[in-house]
N, C-alpha and C positions, 0 to 999 in steps of 0.2 A: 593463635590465641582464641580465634571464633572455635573454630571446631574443639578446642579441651573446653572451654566453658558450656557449649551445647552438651558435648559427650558427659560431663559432669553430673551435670542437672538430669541426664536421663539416668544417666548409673544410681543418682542418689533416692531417685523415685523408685528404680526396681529395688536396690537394697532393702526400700521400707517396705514395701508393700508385695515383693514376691512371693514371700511365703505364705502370704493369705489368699493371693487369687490366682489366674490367670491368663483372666477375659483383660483385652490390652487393647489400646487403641494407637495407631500409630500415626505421627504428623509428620510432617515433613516442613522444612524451614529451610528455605535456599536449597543449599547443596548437602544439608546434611540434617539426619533425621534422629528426631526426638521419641524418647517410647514413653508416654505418660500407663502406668498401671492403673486399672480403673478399680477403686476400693471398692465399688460394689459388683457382686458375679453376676452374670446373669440371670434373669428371670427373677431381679430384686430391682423395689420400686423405683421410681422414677426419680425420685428427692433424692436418693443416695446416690446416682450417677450425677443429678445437678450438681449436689456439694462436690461431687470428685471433680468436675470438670471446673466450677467455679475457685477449686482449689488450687487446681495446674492454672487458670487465669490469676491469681496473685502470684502465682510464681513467676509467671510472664512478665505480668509486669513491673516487678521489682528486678528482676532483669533489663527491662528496658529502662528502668529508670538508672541502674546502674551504666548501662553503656551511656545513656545521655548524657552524665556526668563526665564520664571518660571524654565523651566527643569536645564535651565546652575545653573541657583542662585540654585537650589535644589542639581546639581552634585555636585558645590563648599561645598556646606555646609556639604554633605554627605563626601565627600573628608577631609574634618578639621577634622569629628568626628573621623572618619578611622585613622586618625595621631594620633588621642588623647588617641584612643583605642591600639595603637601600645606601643605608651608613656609612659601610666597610667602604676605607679608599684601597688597601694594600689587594693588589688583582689575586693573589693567590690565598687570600685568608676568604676572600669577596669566593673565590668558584668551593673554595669547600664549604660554605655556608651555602651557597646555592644546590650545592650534594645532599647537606645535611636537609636542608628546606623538601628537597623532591623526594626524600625518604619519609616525612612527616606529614607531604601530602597524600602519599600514599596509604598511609598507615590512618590520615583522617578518612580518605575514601572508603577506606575498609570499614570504619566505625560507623559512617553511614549509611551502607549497604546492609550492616547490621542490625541497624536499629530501621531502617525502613521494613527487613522481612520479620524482626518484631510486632512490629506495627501492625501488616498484614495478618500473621498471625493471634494477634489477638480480636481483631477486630473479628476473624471467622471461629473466635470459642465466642464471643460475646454472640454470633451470629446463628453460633450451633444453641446456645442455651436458651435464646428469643426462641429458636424456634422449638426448642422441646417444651417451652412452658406454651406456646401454644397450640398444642398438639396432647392429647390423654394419652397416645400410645409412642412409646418408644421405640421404633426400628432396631431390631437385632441387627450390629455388625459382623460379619465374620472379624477371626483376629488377623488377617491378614489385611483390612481393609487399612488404603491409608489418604488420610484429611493431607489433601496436597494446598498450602497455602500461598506456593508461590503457582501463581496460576498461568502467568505469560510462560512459564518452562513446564507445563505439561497443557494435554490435550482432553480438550470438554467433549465428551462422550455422547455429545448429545445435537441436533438440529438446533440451537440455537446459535449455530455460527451463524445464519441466515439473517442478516442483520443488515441495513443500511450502511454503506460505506467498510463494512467489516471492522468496526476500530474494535481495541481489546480483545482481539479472539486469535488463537493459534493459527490460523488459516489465512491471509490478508493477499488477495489478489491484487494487478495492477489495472485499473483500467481507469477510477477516477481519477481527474487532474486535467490539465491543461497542454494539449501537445501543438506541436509548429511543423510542420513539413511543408514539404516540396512533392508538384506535382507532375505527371507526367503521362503516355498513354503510347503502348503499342499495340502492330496491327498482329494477324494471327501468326506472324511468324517469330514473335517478340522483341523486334524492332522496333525504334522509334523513329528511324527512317523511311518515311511513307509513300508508297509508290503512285505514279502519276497526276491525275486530278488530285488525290487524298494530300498529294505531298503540300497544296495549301492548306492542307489545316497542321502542321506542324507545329510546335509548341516549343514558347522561348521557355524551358522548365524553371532557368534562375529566380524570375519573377513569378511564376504559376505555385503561388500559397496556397496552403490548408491550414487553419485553423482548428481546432478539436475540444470541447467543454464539454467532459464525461464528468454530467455533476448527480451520478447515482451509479451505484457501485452494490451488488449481491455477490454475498460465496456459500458456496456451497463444497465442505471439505470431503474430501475423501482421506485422506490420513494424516500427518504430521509432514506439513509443507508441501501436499497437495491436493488439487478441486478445481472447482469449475468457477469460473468468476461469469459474472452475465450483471444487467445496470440498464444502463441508458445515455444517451449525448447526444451533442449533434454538432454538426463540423459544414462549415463554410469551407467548399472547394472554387479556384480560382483557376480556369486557361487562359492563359495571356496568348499569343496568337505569333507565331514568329513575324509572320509577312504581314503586308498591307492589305490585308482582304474587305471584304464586307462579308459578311455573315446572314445568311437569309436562309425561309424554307421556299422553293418557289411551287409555280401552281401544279406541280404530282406531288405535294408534301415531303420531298426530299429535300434533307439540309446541303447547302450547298453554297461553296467559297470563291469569288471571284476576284480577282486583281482591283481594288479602288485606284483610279487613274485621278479621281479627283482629290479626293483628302489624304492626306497627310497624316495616321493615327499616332499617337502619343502611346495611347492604350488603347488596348484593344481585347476583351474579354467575353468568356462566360464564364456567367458565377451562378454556382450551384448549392443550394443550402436544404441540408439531410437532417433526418432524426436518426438516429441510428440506437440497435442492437446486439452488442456482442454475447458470442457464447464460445470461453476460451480456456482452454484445458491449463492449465500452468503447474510447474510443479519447482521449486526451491531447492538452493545448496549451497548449503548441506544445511539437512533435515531437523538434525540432535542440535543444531544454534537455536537461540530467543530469538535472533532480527540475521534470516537466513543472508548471506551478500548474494549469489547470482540465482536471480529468477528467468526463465523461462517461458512461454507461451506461444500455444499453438492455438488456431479455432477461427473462427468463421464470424465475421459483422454483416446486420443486415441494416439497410436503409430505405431507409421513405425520403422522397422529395417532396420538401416542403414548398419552396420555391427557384426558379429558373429565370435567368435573363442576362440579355448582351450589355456591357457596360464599353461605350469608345469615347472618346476624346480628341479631337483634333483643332487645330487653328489656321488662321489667315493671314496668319501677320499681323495681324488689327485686333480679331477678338477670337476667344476659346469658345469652343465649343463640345457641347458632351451629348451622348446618344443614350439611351435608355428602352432596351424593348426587352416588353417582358412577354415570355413563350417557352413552351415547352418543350421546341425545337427537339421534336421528337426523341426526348429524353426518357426511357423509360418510368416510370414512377416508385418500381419495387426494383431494388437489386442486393446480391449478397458478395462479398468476396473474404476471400482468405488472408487472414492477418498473422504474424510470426512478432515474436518481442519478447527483447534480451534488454535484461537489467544487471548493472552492478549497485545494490544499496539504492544511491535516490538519483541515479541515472540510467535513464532507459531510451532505451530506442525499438522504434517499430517502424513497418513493410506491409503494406493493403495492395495484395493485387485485385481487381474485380472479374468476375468469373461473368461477367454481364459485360456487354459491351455500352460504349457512353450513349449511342445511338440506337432506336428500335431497327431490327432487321431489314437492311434497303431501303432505310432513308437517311442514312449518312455512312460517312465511312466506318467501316470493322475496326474500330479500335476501343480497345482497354485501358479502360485506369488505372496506373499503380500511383501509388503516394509511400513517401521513407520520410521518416520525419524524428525527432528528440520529443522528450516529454518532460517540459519545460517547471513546470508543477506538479506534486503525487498529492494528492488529498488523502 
């Protein structure tokens, strides 16, 4: 029914007016495209292309006014059957009125997707005519140009995707939101099994959290459903410590773990808190969708520590007690690693190994960070 009433309306404008021109301007509405004939040719003033366009805008809207109507009479009707379906006792008159009802919702959904890309549509002829009244000169279009009004189903030609958070633009990376992982770290042979001294610093991964607030978000597209996403965050990482150790740097500045024969830790940590950088290739699928389902990314985060320190806890039997030292435990300050993340819709998952190891070169053990985590919030 959408498409014979659009196709209608464009056939009955070329009927009138093709024999007199034809310089044409073409729109497009949803899925299917309108040819309004513009009464004035070109290189003819400017008032005679207003009146033509201000003309196809009454037409518009007395179209929408007609579907609006349609839509109330369709809620009404849909509204009776709903009563009837609530009413009905006999089970088998009760499921064909729930048949008839899911046909009527349908068919309302339909009248609102129509009268929404009405909507749109008129608002960018009201948009086009603001802006040619203020403007003395009229831009020649070619006749193949065409005024695309639904705008989430095609692609802006232009650097303004570069935007905050990316909302409303063809291109929408993943990186702001909220993620939860789990953390962990192996030595250069990519084990988490650590050999000899190193093997006290092994890590209960269950408890060793990451946190993640990536609350700044840039894209930068390269074509339909793919670019570069890049932002900002910063993520609170947590080692919880398997063994009983104490955690020290001693006097040659090397960090270094020994067996606590006295206390008893409950916890045992270091907690490390980054700004962080991403710069992540992503690309979406499939492409030709408005809200693609599997995204993709590949690229590289970089980090600054903000701050560094041991957090333990242990008791007496009698009273708790908690340890507190803050040190840089010769933790580098700048590091980068490689980040991989696979989404379906609004669940994703990502993987950080660091290319930097957690310790400056011989003064702790050779191990790397990786963190895998969900991404529990997308902004």
């Amino acid at each position: 029914m959408k498409r014979i009433l659009l196709i209608t309306l464009g056939l009955f404008w070329g009927m009138t007016i093709f024999s007199q021109e034809k310089d044409t301007t073409k729109i497009k509405l949803g899925d299917t495209k309108i040819i309004i004939i513009e009464k004035a040719k070109k290189n003819k003033d400017k008032e005679e292309k207003l009146k033509n366009l201000e003309s196809g805008l009454k037409d518009f809207e007395q179209l929408l006014k007609e579907k609006e109507e349609q839509l109330a009479t369709q809620a009404k009707l849909f509204e009776e059957i709903e009563k009837k379906v609530e009413e009905e006792q006999e089970e088998e008159l009760k499921i064909q009125q729930e048949l008839l009802l899911k046909q009527e919702d349908t068919k309302m959904k339909e009248l609102e997707k129509e009268v929404e890309a009405l909507e749109k549509g008129i608002d960018d002829i009201q948009a086009k005519i603001e802006d040619w009244n203020e403007n003395d000169e009229i831009e020649e279009k070619d006749e193949n140009d065409v005024y695309d009004w639904d705008w989430e189903k095609e692609w802006p030609r232009d650097w303004n995707n570069i935007s905050p958070f990316g909302k409303n633009k063809k291109f929408k990376g993943h990186w702001a939101g909220f993620e939860l992982g789990l953390n962990n770290y192996v030595n250069k042979n990519y084990s988490t099994v650590l050999d000899g001294d190193d093997a006290l610093f092994e890590l209960n991964p269950e408890i060793s959290w990451s946190f993640s607030l990536n609350f700044m978000e840039f894209n930068i597209p390269f074509g339909k459903g793919v670019g570069l996403t890049t932002g900002m965050g910063t993520t609170w990482n947590n080692y919880h410590f398997r063994n009983n150790v104490n955690i020290f740097e001693n006097d040659l500045n090397v960090i270094s773990a020994e067996i606590d024969t006295i206390n008893s830790y409950s916890k045992n940590s270091i907690n490390l808190w980054y700004l962080t950088i991403p710069l992540i290739f992503e690309f979406q699928i499939p492409v030709a969708q408005e809200r693609p389902g599997i995204h993709v990314g590949m690229g590289v985060v970089g980090s600054l520590k903000l701050s560094s320190k041991r957090k333990a806890e242990y008791s007496d039997n009698i009273n708790e007690y908690e340890i507190k030292n803050k040190s840089d435990f010769q933790i580098p300050a700048l590091k980068y690693g490689l980040t991989f993340r696979i989404g379906y819709k609004f669940i994703s998952l990502y993987a950080i190994y660091d290319m930097v190891p957690l310790f400056n070169k011989d003064r702790g053990p050779e191990v790397y960070p990786i963190s895998v985590g969900i991404v529990l919030l997308d902004f």
